[in-house]
ZAFI-727352 format. One line per field, with one value per residue (C-alpha): residue number from 1; x, y, z. Coordinates in steps of 0.2 Angstrom, whole numbers, plus 2048, in hexadecimal, padded with zeros to 3 digits. Each point is the difference from the previous one (the first is absolute). Example, Ala and Ser with C-alpha at 12.3 -4.5 7.8 and 13.67 -1.06 7.14 Angstrom:
BEGIN
i = c(1, 2) .
X = c(83E, 806) .
Y = c(7EA, 811) .
Z = c(827, 7FD) .
END
This chain:
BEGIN
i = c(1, 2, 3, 4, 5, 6, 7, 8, 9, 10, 11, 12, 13, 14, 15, 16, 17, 18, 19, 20, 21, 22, 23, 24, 25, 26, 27, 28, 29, 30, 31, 32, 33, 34, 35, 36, 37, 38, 39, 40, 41, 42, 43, 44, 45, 46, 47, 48, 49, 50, 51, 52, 53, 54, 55, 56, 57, 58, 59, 60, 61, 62, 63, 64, 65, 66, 67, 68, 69, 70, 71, 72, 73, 74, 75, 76, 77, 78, 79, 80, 81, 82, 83, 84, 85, 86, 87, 88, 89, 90, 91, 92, 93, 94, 95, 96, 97, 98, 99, 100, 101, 102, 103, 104, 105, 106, 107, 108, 109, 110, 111, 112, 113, 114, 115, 116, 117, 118, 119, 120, 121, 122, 123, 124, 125, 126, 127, 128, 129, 130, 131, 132, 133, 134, 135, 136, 137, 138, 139, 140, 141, 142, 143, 144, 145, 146, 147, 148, 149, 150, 151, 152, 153, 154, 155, 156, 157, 158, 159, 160, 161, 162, 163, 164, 165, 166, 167, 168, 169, 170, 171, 172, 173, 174, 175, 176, 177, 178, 179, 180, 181, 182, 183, 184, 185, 186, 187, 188, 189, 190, 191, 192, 193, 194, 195, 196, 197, 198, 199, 200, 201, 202, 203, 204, 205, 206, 207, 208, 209, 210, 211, 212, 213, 214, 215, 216, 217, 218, 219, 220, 221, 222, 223, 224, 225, 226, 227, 228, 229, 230, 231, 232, 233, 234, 235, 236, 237, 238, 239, 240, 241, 242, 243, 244, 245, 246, 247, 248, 249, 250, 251, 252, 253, 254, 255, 256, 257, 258, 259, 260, 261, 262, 263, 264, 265, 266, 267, 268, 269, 270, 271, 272, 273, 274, 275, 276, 277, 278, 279, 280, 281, 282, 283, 284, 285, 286, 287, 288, 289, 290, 291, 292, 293, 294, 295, 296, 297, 298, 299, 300) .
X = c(D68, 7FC, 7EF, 7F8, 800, 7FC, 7F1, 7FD, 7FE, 7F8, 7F0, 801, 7FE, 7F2, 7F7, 801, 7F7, 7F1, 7FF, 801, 7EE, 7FA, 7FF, 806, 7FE, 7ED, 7FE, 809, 7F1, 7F3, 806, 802, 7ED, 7FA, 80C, 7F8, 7EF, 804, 805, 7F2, 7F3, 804, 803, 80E, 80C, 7FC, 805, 811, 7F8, 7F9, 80D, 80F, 7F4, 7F3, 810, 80A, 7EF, 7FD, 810, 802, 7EF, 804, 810, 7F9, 7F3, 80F, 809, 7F0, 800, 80F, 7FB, 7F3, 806, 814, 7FD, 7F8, 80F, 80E, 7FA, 7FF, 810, 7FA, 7FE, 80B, 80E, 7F3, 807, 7F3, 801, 814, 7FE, 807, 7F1, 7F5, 7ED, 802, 808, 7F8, 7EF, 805, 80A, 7EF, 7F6, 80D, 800, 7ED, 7FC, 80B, 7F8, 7EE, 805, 805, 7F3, 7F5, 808, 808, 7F3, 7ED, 7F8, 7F7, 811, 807, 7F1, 7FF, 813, 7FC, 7F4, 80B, 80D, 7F5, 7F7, 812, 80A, 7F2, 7F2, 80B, 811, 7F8, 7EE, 7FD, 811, 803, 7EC, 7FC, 807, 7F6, 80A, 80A, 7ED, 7F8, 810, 803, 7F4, 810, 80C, 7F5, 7FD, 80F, 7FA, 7EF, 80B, 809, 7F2, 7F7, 812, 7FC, 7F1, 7F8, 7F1, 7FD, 7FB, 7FB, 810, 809, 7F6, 806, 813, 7FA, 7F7, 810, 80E, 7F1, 7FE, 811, 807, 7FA, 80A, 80F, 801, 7F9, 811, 809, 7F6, 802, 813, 801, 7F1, 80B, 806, 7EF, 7FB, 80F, 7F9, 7EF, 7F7, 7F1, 806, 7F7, 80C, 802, 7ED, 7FA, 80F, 80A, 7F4, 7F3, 80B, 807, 7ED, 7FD, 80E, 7FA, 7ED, 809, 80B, 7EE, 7F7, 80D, 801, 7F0, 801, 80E, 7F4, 7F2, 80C, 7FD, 7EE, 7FE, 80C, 80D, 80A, 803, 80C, 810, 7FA, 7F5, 80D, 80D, 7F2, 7FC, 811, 805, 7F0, 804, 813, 7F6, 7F5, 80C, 809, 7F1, 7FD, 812, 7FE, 7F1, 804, 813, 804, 811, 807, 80C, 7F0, 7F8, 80E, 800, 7EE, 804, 80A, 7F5, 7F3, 80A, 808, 7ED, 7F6, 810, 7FF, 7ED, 802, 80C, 7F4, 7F3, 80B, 807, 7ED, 7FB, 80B, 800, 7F0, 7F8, 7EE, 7F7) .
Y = c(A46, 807, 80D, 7F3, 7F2, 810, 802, 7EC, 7FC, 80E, 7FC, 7EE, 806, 80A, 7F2, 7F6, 80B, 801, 7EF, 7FE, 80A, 7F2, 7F4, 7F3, 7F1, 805, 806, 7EE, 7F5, 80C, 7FD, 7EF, 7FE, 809, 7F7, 7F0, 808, 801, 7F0, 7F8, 80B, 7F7, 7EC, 804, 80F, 80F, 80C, 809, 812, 7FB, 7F6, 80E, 811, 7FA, 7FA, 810, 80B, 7F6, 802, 812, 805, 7F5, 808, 811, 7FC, 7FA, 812, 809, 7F5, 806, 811, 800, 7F7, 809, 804, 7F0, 7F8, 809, 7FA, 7EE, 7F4, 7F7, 810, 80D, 7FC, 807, 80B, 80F, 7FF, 800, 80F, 7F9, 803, 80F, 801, 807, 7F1, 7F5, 804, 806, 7EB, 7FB, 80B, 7F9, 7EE, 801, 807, 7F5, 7F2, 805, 806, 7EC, 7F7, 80C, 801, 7ED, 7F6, 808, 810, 7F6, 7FA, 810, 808, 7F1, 804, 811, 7FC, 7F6, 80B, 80C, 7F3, 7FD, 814, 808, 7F5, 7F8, 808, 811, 7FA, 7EF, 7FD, 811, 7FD, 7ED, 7F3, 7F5, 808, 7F2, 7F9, 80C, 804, 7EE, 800, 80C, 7F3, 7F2, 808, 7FA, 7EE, 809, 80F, 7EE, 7FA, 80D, 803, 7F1, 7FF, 811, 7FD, 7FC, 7ED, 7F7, 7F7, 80E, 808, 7F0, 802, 811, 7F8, 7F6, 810, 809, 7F2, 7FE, 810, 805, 7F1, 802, 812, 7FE, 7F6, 80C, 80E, 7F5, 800, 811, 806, 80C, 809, 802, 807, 80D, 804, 804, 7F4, 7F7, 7ED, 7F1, 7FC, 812, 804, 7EF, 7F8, 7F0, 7F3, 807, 801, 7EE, 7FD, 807, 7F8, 7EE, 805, 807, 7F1, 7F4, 80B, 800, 7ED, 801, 80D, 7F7, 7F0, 80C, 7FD, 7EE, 7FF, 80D, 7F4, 80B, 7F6, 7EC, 7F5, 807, 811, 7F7, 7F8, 810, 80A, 7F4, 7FE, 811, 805, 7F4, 806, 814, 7FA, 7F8, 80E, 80A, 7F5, 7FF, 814, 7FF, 7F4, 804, 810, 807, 80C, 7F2, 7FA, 80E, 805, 7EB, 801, 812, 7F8, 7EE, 80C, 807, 7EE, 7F8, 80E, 7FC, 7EE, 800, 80B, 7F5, 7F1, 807, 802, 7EF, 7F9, 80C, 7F9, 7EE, 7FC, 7F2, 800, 7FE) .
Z = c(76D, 7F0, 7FD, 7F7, 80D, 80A, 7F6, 7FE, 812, 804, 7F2, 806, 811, 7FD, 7F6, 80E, 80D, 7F2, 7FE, 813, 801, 7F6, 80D, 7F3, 80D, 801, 7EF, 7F8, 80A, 7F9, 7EE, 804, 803, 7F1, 7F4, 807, 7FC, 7EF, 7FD, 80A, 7F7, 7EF, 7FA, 7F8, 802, 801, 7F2, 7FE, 803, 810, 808, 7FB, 7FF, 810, 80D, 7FD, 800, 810, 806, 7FC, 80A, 80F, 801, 7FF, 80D, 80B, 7FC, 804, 812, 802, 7FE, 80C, 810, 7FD, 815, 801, 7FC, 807, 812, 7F9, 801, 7F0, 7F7, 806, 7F2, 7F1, 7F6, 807, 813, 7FA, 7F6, 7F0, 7F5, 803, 802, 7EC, 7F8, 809, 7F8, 7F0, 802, 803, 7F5, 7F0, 803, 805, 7F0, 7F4, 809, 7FC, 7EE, 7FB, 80A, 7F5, 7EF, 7FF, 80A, 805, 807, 80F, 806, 802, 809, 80D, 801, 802, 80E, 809, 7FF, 809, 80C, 806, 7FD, 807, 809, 807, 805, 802, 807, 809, 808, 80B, 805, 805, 805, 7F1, 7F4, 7F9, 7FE, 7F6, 7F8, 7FB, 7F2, 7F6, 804, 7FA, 7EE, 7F6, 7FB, 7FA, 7F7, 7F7, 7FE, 7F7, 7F7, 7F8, 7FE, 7FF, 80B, 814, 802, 810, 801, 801, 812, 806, 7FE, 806, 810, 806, 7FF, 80B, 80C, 801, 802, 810, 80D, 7F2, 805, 812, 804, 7FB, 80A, 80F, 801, 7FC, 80B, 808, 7F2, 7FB, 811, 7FE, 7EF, 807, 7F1, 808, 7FA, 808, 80D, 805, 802, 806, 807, 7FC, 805, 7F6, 7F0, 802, 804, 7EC, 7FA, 803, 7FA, 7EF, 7FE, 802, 7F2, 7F6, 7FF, 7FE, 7EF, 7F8, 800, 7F2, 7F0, 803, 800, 7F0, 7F7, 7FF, 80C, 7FF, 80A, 7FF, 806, 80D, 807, 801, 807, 810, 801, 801, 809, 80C, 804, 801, 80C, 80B, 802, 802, 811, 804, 801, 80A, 80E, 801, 7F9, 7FE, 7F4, 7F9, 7FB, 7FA, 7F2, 7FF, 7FB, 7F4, 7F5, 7FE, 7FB, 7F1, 7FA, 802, 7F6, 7F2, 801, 7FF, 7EF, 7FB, 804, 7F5, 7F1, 800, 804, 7F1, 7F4, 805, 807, 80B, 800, 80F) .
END
């Protein structure tokens, strides 16, 4: 084998342990939600400087939060199954490159959303970046087992940062598509603390079902479910909703809060991952709802 495939697979291997601090399964549904803001922030389509400078700004930030994650819980994750393959808790990156990773693609991301689409969207992009890096990681989740609560509002940003992409203000839509990511984030991420409880436990993180136990969680998980339902049903009565979304939102609503009292009469952790990975294709589809509703309206 010559030098140069030498040098080739080794670049190529290395690119791939940086983009694995991405987190690019997370990082893909965050982008998902804030391109979606953009295009239901405007009648028509939104324009080219937004949709190509605000998704990779977005992009960019998320991932470099998700670097910066990385960073943080390094211990964290080495104990944990689902994470023990990172590149740090592996030592194939180094504390160093890791932050100067995030610090880079942190700062190429602010420098477009500012240059190429507004100043605001690049300081609420700032400020999620930190509610999540910082408040988040480094604050709320090693102190209270609420943290994905209060944390939540970080995740839920994106449809407002594409929203304000397009549109270069807040508007009261926008805190609705806001509302439902925070409602639904809690049972999304609960069902997956509950099949993973111990993990968390060996960890030392105080997560719900460690702190409160597994009835309690499943408890949560079915309340959550209920108020999410009852969040997705705002865009209707503000207009920005008609038929088609009304329908897609009962529907899916409905399937979330099956599942919900599936976990909480007859729990297993079948169920649990079962319910997990509903959460991620219903918070897609309900998106994808929107848009198609956006573009192709029903009144009601």
């Amino acid at each position: 084998m010559s030098m140069e495939t030498l040098m080739f697979q080794g670049a190529a291997c290395r690119c791939q342990q940086f983009l694995a601090l991405c987190k690019l399964r997370v990082v893909s549904l965050i982008v998902f939600t804030a391109v979606i803001g953009m295009f239901l922030a405007v009648p028509g389509w939104p324009a080219w400087n937004v949709l190509w400078a605000g998704t990779l700004g977005i992009a960019l930030v998320a991932s470099a939060a998700a670097a910066f994650n990385c960073l943080v819980e390094q211990k964290i994750d080495a104990v944990m199954a689902r994470t023990r393959a990172r590149p740090l808790p592996r030592g194939e990156l180094t504390n160093t490159q890791t932050l100067v990773f995030s610090g880079v693609i942190g700062g190429i991301g602010l420098y477009l959303l500012h240059a190429f689409v507004n100043p605001l969207t690049m300081w609420l992009t700032l400020a999620t970046f930190v509610g999540y890096a910082v408040i988040y990681t480094a604050v709320l989740k090693p102190a209270t087992p609420q943290n994905i609560v209060i944390g939540g509002a970080s995740g839920a940003m994106p449809p407002v940062l594409g929203w304000v992409a397009a549109t270069g203000e807040i508007h009261h839509d926008a805190l609705l598509l806001f509302l439902i990511i925070f409602a639904w984030t809690p049972p999304h991420f609960w069902a997956l603390a509950l099949y993973r409880r111990e993990e968390y436990a060996q960890a030392g993180l105080p997560m719900l079902p460690v702190t409160h136990g597994e009835a309690y969680t499943r408890l949560h998980v079915l309340l959550y479910t209920l108020l999410l339902f009852a969040v997705t049903m705002l865009p209707v009565g503000t207009g920005m909703g008609g038929w088609i979304y009304l329908a897609g939102a009962a529907l899916l609503g409905g399937g979330f809060i099956q599942y919900g009292w599936r976990l909480y009469r007859e729990y297993s952790d079948a169920l649990a991952k079962e319910t997990f990975r509903y959460s991620i294709w219903y918070l897609s589809l309900l998106f994808g709802i929107m848009l198609v509703d956006h573009y192709f309206p029903i009144p009601i």
